[in-house]
C-alpha positions as CSV (number, residue, x, y, z in Angstrom):
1,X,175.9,107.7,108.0
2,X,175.0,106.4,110.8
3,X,178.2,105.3,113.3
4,X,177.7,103.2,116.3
5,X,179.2,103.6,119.5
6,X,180.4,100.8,121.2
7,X,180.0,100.0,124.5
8,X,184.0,99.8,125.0
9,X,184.6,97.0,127.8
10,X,181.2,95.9,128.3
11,X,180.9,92.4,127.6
12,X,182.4,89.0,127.3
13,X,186.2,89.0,127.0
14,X,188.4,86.3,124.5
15,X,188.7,83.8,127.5
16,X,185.6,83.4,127.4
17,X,185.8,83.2,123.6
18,X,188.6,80.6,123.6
19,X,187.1,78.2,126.5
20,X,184.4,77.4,123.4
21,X,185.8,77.3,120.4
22,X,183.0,75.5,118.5
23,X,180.9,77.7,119.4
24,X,178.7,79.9,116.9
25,X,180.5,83.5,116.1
26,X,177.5,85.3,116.8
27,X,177.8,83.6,120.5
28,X,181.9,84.5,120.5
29,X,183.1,87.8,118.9
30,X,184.0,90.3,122.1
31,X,183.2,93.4,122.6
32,X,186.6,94.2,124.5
33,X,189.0,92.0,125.3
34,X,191.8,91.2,127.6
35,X,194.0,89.9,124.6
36,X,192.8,92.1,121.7
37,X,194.6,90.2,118.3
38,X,197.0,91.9,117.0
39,X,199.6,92.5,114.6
40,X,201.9,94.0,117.5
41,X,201.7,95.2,121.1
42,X,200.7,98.7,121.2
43,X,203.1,101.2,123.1
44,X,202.1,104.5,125.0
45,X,203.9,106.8,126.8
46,X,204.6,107.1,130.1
47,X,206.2,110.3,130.2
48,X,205.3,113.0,132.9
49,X,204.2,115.3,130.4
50,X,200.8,115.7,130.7
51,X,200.4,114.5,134.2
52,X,202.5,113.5,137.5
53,X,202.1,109.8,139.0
54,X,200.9,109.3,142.5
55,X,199.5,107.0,144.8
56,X,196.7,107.1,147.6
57,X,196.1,104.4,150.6
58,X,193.0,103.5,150.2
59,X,190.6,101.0,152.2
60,X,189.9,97.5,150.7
61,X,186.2,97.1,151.8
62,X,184.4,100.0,152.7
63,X,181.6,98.4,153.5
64,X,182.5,95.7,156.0
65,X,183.9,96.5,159.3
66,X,185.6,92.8,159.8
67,X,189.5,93.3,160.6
68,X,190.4,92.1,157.1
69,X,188.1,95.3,155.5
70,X,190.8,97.3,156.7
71,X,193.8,96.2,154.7
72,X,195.0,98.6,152.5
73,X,196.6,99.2,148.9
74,X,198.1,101.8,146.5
75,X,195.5,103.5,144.5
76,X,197.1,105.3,141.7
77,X,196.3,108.4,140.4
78,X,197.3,111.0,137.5
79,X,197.4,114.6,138.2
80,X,198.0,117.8,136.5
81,X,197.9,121.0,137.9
82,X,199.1,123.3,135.3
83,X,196.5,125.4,134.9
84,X,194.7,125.0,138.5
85,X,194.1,128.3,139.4
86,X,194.5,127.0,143.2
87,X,192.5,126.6,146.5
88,X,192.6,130.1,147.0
89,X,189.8,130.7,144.0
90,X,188.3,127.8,144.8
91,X,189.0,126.6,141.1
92,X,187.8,123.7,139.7
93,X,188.4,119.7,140.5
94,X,187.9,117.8,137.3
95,X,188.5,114.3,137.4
96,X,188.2,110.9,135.5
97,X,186.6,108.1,136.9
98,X,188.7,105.4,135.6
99,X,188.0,102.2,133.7
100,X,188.6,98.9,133.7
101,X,192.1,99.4,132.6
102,X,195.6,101.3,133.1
103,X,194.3,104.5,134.2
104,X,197.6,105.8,132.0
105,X,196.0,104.6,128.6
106,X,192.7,106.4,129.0
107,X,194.2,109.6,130.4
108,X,196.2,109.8,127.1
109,X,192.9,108.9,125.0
110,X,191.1,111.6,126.8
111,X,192.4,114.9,125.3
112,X,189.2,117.0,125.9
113,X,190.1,117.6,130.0
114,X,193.2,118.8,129.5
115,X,192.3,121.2,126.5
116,X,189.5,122.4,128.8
117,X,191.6,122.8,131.8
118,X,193.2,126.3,130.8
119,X,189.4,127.9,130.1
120,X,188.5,126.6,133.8
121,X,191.8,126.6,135.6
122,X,190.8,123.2,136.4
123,X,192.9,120.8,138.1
124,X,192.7,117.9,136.5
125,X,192.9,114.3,138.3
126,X,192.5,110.5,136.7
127,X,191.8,108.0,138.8
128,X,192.7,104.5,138.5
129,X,190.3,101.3,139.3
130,X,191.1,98.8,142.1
131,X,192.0,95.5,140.3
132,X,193.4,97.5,137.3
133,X,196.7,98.5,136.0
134,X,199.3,99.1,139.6
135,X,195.7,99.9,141.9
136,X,196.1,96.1,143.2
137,X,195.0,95.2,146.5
138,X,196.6,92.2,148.5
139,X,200.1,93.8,148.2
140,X,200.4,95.1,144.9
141,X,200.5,90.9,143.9
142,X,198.4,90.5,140.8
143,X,198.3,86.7,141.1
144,X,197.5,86.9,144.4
145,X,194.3,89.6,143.8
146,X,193.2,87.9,141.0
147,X,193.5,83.8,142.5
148,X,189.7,83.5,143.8
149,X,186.5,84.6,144.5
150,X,187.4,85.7,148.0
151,X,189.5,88.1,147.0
152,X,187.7,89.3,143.5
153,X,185.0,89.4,145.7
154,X,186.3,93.2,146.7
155,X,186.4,93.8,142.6
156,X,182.8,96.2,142.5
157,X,181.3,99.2,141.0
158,X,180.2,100.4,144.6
159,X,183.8,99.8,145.5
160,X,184.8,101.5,143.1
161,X,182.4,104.5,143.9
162,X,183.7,104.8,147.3
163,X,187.6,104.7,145.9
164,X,187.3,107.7,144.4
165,X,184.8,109.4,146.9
166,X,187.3,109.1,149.3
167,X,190.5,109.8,147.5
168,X,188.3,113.2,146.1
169,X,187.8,114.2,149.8
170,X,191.2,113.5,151.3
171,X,192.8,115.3,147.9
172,X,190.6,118.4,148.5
173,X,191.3,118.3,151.9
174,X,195.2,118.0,151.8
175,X,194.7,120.7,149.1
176,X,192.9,122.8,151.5
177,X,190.6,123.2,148.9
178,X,187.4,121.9,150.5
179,X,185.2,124.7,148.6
180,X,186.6,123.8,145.1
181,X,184.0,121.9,143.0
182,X,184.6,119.0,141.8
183,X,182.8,117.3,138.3
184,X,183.6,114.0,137.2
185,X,183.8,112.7,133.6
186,X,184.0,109.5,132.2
187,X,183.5,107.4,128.6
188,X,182.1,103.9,128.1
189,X,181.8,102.3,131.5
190,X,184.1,105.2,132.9
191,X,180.9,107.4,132.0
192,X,178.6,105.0,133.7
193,X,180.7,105.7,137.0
194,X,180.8,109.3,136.3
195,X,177.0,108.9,136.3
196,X,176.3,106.9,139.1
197,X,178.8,108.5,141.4
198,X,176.9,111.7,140.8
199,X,173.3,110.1,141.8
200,X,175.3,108.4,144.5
201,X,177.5,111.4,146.3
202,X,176.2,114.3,145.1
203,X,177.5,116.0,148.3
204,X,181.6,115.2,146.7
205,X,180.5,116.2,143.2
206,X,178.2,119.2,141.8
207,X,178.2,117.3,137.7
208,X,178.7,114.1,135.7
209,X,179.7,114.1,132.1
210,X,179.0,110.4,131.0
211,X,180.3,109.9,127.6
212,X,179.1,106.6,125.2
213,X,177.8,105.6,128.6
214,X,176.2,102.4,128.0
215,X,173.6,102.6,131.7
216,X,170.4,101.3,129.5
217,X,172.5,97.9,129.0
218,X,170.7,95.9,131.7
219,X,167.8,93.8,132.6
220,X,166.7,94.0,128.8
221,X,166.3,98.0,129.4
222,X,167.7,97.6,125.5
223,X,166.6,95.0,122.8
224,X,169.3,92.3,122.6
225,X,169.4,92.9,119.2
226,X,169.6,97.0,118.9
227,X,174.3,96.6,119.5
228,X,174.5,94.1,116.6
229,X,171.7,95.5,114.7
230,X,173.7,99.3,115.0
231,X,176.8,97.5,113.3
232,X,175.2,96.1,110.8
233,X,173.7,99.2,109.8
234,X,177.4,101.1,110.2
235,X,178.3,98.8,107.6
236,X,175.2,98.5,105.1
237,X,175.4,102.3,104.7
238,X,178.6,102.4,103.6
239,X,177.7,99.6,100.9
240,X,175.1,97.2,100.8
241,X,177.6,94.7,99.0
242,X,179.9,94.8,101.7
243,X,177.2,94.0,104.3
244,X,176.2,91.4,102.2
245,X,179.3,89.7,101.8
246,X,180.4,90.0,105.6
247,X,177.2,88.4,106.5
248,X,177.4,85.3,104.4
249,X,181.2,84.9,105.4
250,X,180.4,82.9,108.2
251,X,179.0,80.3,106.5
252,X,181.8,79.7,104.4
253,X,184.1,80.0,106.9
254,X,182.5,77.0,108.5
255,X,182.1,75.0,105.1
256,X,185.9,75.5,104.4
257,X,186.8,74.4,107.7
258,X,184.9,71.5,107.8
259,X,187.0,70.4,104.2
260,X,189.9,68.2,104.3
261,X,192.8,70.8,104.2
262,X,190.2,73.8,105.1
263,X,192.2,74.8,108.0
264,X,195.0,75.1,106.5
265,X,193.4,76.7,103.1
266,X,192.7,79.7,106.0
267,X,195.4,80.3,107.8
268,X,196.9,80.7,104.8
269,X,194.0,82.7,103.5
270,X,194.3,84.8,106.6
271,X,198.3,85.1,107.0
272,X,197.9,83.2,110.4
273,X,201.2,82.5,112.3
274,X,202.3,79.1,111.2
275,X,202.1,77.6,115.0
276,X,198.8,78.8,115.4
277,X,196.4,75.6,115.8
278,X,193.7,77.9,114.9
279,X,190.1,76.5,115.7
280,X,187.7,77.9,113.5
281,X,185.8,79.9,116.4
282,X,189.0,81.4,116.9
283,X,189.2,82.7,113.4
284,X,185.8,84.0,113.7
285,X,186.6,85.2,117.0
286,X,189.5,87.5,115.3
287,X,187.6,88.7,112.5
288,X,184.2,89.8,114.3
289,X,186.6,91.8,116.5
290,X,188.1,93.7,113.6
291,X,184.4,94.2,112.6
292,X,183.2,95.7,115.8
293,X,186.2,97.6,117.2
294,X,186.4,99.4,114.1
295,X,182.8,100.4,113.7
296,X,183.2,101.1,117.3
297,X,186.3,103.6,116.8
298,X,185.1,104.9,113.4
299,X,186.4,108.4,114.1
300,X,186.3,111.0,111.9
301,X,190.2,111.5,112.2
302,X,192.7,109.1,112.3
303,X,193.4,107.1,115.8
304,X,195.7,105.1,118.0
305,X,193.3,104.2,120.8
306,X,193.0,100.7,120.3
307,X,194.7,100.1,117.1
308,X,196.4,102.7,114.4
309,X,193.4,103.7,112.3
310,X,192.7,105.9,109.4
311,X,189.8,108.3,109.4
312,X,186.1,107.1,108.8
313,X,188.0,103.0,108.8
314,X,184.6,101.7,108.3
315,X,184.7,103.4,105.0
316,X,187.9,102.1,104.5
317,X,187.6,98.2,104.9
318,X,184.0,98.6,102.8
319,X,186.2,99.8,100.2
320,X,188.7,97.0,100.4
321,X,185.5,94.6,100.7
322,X,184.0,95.9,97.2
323,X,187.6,95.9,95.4
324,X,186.9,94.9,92.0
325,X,190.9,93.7,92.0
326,X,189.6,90.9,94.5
327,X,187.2,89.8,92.1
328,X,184.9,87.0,93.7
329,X,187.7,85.7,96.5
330,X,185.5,86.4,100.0
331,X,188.9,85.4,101.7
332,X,191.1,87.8,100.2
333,X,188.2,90.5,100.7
334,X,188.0,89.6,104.5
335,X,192.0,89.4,105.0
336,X,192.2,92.6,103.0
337,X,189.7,94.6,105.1
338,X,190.4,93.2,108.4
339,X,194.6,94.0,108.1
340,X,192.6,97.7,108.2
341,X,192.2,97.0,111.6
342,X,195.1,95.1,112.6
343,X,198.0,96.1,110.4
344,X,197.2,99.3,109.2
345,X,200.9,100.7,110.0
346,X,201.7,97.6,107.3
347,X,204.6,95.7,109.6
348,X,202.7,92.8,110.4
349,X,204.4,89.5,109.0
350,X,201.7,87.2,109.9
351,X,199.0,87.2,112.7
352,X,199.4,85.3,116.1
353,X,195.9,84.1,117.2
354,X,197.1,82.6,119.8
355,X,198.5,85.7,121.7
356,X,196.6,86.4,125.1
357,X,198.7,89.3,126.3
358,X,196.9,92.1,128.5
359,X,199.3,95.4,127.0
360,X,196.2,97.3,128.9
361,X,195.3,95.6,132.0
362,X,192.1,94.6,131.1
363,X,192.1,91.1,132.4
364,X,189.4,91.0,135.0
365,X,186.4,92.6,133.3
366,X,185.3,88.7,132.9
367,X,184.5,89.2,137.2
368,X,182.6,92.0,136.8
369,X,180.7,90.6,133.7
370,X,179.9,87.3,136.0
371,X,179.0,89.5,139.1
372,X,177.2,92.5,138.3
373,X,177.9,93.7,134.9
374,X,175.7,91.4,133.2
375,X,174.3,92.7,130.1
376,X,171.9,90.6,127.7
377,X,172.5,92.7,124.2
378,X,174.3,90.1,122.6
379,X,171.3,88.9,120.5
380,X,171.7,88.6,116.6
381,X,168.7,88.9,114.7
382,X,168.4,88.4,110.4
383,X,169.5,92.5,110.0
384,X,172.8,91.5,111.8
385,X,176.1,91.1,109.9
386,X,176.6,88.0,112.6
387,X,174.6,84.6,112.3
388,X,171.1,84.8,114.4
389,X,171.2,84.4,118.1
390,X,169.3,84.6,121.1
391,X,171.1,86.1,124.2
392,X,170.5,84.6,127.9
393,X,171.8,84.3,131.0
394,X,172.3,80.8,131.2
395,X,175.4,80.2,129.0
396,X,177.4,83.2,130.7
397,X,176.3,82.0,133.7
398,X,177.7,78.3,133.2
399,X,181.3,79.7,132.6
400,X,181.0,82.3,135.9
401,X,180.2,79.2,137.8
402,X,182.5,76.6,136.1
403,X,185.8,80.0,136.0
404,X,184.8,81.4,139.8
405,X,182.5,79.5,141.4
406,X,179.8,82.4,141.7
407,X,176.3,83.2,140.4
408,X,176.0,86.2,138.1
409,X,173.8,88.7,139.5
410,X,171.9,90.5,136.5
411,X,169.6,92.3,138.3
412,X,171.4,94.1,141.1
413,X,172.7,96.9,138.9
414,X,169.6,98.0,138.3
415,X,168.5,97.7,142.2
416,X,171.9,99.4,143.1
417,X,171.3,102.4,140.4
418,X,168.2,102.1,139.1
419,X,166.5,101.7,136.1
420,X,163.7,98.9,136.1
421,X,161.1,97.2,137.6
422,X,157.8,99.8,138.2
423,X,159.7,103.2,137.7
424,X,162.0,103.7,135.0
425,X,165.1,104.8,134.6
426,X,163.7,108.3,133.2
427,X,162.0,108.6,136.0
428,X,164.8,107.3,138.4
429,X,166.8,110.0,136.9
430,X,163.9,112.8,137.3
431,X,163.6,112.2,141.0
432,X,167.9,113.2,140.9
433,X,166.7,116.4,138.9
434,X,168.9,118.3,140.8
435,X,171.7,116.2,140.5
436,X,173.5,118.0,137.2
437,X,174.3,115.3,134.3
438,X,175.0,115.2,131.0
439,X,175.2,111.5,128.7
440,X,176.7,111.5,125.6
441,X,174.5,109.2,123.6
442,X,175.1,107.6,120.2
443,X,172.7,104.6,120.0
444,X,170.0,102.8,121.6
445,X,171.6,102.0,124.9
446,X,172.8,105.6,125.4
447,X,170.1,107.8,126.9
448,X,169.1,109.7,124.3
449,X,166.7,112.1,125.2
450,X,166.7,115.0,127.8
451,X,165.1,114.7,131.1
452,X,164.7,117.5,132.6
453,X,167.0,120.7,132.7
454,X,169.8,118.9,134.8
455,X,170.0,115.8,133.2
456,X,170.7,116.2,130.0
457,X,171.4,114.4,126.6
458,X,173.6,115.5,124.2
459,X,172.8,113.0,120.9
460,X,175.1,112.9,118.2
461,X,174.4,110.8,115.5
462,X,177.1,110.6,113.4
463,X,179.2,109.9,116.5
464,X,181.5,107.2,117.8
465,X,183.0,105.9,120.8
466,X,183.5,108.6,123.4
467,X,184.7,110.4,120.3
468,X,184.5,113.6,122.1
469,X,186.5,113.1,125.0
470,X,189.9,112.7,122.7
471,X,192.3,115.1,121.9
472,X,190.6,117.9,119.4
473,X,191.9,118.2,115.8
474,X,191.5,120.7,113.5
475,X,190.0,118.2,110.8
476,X,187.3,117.2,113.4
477,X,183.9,118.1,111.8
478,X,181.4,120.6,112.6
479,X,178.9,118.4,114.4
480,X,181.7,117.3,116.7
481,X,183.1,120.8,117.6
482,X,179.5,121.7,118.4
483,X,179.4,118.7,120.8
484,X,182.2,120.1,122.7
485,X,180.9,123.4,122.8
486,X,177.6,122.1,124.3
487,X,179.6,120.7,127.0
488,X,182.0,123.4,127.6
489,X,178.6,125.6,127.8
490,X,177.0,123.2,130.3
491,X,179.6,122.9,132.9
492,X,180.1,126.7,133.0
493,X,176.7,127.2,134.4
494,X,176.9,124.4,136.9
495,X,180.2,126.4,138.2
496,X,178.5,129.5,138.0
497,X,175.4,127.9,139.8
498,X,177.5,126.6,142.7
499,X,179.7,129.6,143.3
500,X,176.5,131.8,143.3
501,X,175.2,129.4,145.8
502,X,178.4,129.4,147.5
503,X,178.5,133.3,147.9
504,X,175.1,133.8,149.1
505,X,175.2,130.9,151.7
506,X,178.7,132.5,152.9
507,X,177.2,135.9,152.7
């Protein structure tokens, strides 16, 4: 079967959903949102377990040398150094190049570094994005970071780059650990900084492992149709039924709606929370989600990373879908499959549509979607499970302008990194042969091929979401044990490169 891999974070979030509620669902489903529905608010830990909880002083525009570029903030960080076999050996530096989220979440959602971290006596360090979870500037005040352009304006990638560039240097140095090395790992748009902050300071880090790592996402690199099109296929291979009867949903979601009494007929259909007004978009909305998160965390063990989920949950809610108990009720079919997604745990008493709360921190991913991460791939053609539709700039671009004032800027990630215009990005990435990298590729927007002997691509077909950066089971199947192996294998000979390198230069 082949299982997508979402690009976790990537594009539109609910906001931008709700602000058009009559709006088609192809245009409206997210890919990640700020207020994820559902059933209840997910709780993690915050114990000191796995890591302890510090904090860094970092610049707020390295870039600028106006007196304002120097205010500062609390960067946070996660670090464990339990196995670190210390300055001394010059052992290892691994660390995670956060997200666009609590930093907390994805370190517990990233097993793989900490069972790793024995074998290489790493220490390991997870750093957390500025505008995200406690890393706010303008004095730790949220409302105050997030009021306006002016100060969203210091909400970048590059700043981002240069966050944990810095923090890396001073750490090592405070560590007196300047000869450790130091490789950086990341998933979804994590692994896209993992990957760029290799090309762009190879001098503070000798390898990037860029999981799910969505860097072919811009400028029409991808078809606009390849992300939906991967869904529908997730789906159709399971059961051609169940595609069938996802795909001509819409339709009569739309038709009931428009009846006298339709809304009603589905919130009651859906078990939606009696106060909910519930537009119809926003019933859409709720149900493409459950569609795409779940083909987007079909793991091959169960999961808690953005819902509880049981192993393989595509093959799950296909199976609810082709019930023969349901008989011909699409409703009950779609309430059945998508409470696989939002109420697996069964405690749900109804569904709130109208909840907008940020459990993750994920709120301001709609700033970098209307600056620089602007990525056209929301396109449904006839093979999608979602009604047809053409992606552009221009309706994004209406909402950045009408939410924060600003233009988008779709083409500068691609003069920033690379990746277009007469060379492409196989060849941008060549002329970095040196520069060690591994992406973890699942679909057409992952690099999927090997570039040279430094930059390589580990595909895995039947893979999922960043599925091999979580915690290892002993249920996980062969093709995913393999994966980590291939990795493990990898960053032991950039380590033993650099610390031949390292002994020869000193000797």
């Amino acid at each position: 079967m082949n299982i997508m891999a979402l690009r976790l974070m990537f594009l539109w979030l609910l906001l931008f959903f709700l602000l058009s509620p009559s709006v088609s669902v192809a245009k409206l489903y997210p890919r990640f949102s700020s207020s994820i529905h559902r059933a209840q608010t997910l709780s993690y830990s915050t114990s000191n377990e796995l890591y302890e909880t510090k904090y860094f002083t970092q610049i707020l525009d390295h870039f600028n040398f106006h007196p304002e570029s120097y205010q500062t903030f609390q960067e946070r960080y996660l670090i464990n150094d339990k196995y670190w076999g210390g300055a001394h050996n010059k052992a290892p530096i691994f660390v995670y190049t956060g997200n666009e989220g609590d930093i907390e979440w994805f370190t517990q959602n990233t097993g793989f570094l900490f069972e790793i971290a024995p074998l290489f006596k790493a220490l390991l360090v997870f750093i957390e994005h500025r505008f995200y979870g406690e890393s706010m500037p303008f004095g730790g005040d949220k409302k105050v970071a997030y009021s306006n352009s002016s100060t969203l304006g210091y909400l970048s990638s590059t700043q981002a780059l240069a966050d944990y560039a810095t923090l890396i240097i001073d750490l090592k140095k405070n560590l007196t650990a300047e000869d450790s090395p130091v490789v950086v790992f990341g998933g979804s748009y994590g692994g896209m900084l993992a990957a760029w902050f290799r090309l762009k300071y190879p001098h503070v880090a000798i390898g990037a492992l860029a999981s799910s790592s969505p860097i072919l996402d811009f400028e029409n690199i991808t078809s606009q149709f390849s992300f939906n099109n991967i869904i529908a296929r997730d789906f159709k291979s399971e059961s051609e039924s169940c595609y069938k009867i996802i795909k001509g949903s819409w339709d009569l979601i739309e038709e009931t709606a428009k009846q006298p009494g339709g809304i009603e007929v589905l919130k009651n259909s859906f078990n939606i929370c009696k106060n909910n007004s519930m537009p119809v978009g926003l019933l859409e909305g709720w149900l493409g989600t459950a569609f795409v998160y779940t083909a987007m965390t079909d793991y091959p063990t169960p999961s808690n990373f953005l819902n509880p989920l049981p192993a393989y949950p595509v093959k799950k809610m296909c199976k609810a879908i082709d019930s023969p108990t349901l008989g011909n009720d699409t409703f009950a079919k779609l309430y059945t499959a998508a409470n696989i997604y939002y109420n697996y745990t069964g405690t749900a008493t109804c569904f709130d549509l109208d909840d907008q709360s940020d459990p993750h921190g994920l709120n301001e991913w709609s700033w970098q979607a209307c600056t620089e991460m602007v990525m056209p791939t929301d396109g449904s053609n006839e093979e999608s499970i979602f009604p047809p539709y053409e992606d552009n700039y221009t309706r994004p671009n209406s909402y950045c302008k009408s939410e924060y004032a600003v233009d988008a800027r779709p083409h500068w990630i691609t003069t920033e990194f690379g990746g277009h215009v007469s060379l492409n990005l196989f060849k941008i990435l060549n002329l970095f042969s040196p520069h060690y990298i591994v992406l973890i590729g699942y679909m057409p927007d992952r690099v999927l091929q090997t570039i040279s002997k430094s930059i390589i691509a580990i595909v895995a077909k039947e893979g999922a979401h960043h599925v091999d950066l979580r915690f290892s089971t002993k249920e996980d199947p062969k093709w995913l044990q393999n994966v980590r192996k291939k990795e493990i294998r990898i960053i032991q000979k950039w380590l033993s490169e650099y610390y031949s390198d390292l002994y020869n230069t000193s000797a």
